[in-house]
C-alpha positions in Angstrom: 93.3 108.0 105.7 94.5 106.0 108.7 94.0 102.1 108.7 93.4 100.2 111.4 94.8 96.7 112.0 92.7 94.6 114.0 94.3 92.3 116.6 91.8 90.0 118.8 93.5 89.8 122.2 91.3 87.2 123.4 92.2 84.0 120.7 93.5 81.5 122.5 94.8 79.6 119.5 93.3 76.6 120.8 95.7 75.8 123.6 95.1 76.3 127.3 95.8 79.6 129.1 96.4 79.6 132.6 95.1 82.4 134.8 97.2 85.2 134.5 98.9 84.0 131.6 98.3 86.2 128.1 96.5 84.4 125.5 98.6 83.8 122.4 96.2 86.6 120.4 97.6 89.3 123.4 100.8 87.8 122.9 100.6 88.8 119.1 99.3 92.2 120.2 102.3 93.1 121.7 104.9 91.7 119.5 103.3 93.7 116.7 103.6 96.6 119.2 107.2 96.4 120.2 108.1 96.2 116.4 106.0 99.7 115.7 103.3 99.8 113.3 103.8 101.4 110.1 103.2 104.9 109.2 99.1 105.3 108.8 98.5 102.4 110.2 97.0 101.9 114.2 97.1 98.9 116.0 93.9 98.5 118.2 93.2 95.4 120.6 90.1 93.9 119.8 88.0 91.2 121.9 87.1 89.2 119.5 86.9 88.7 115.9 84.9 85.3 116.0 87.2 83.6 114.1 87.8 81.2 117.5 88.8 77.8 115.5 91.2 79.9 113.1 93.7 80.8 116.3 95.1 84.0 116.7 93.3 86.8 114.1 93.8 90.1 113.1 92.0 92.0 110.6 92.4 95.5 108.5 90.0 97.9 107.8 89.6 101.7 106.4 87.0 104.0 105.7 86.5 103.6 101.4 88.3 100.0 101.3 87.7 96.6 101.4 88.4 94.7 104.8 90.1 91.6 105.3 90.1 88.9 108.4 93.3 86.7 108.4 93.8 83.7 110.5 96.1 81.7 112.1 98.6 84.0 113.0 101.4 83.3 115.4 103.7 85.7 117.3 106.1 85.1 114.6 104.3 86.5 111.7 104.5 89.7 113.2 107.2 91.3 110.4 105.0 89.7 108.0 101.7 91.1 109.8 103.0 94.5 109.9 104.5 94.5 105.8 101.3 93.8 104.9 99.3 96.5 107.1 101.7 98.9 105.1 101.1 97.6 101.7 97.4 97.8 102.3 97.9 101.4 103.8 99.7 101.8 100.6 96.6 101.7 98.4 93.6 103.2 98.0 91.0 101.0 98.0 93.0 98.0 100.4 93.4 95.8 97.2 97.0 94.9 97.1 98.1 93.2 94.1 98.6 88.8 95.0 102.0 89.1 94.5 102.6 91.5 96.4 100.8 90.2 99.7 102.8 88.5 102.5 102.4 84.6 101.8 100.5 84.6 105.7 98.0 86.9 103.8 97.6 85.1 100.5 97.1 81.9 102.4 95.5 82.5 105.5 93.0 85.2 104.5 89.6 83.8 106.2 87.4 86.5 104.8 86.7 90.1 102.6 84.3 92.7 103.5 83.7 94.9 100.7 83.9 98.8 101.7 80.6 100.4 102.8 79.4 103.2 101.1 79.1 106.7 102.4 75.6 107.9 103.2 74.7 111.0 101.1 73.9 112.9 104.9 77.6 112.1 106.3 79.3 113.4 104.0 77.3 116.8 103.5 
């Protein structure tokens, strides 16, 4: 089951861009990109997660598991963006254990979504 980690492109963090510039959440994009995501996980740019006044945010997601928007990322927490995706790969419902979470996802987690449930039709 392949997860899919979220990145909006278009967070501007709150500072100015300048034309031509890359917005701080693009900037995240491909730092998480040049460090390789993690096996069943896929990185997809996003235009927006409207989470605009939490700065740059990403969010996971899978088919059966709960979802989760994080905020106020940084460039930086890439390593720490990427360990979790993995750990939430890891299970199978996207519930991975407090202790076991980054600290950026333990303290910066801005919401959950729980899983949706498979219509009878789809899955005949």
């Amino acid at each position: 089951m392949s997860v899919r980690l979220h990145v909006c492109i278009t967070c501007r963090a709150g500072q100015p861009v300048a034309e031509g510039d890359l917005t701080p959440g693009a900037q995240l994009y491909e730092a998480l990109n040049e460090l390789g995501a993690p096996t069943d996980v896929e990185i997809r740019a996003v235009e927006c997660l409207s989470a605009c006044s939490q700065g740059c945010s990403i969010a996971l997601s899978s088919n059966g598991r709960w979802s989760y928007v994080y905020g106020r990322m940084t460039v930086g927490d890439a390593p720490s963006i990427l360990a979790g995706a993995a750990a939430y790969a890891a299970t199978p419902d996207g519930i991975v254990p407090w202790r076991e979470r980054p600290e950026i996802f333990r303290k910066q987690s801005l919401a959950r979504v729980p899983p949706v449930p498979q219509c009878k039709e789809a899955a005949e």
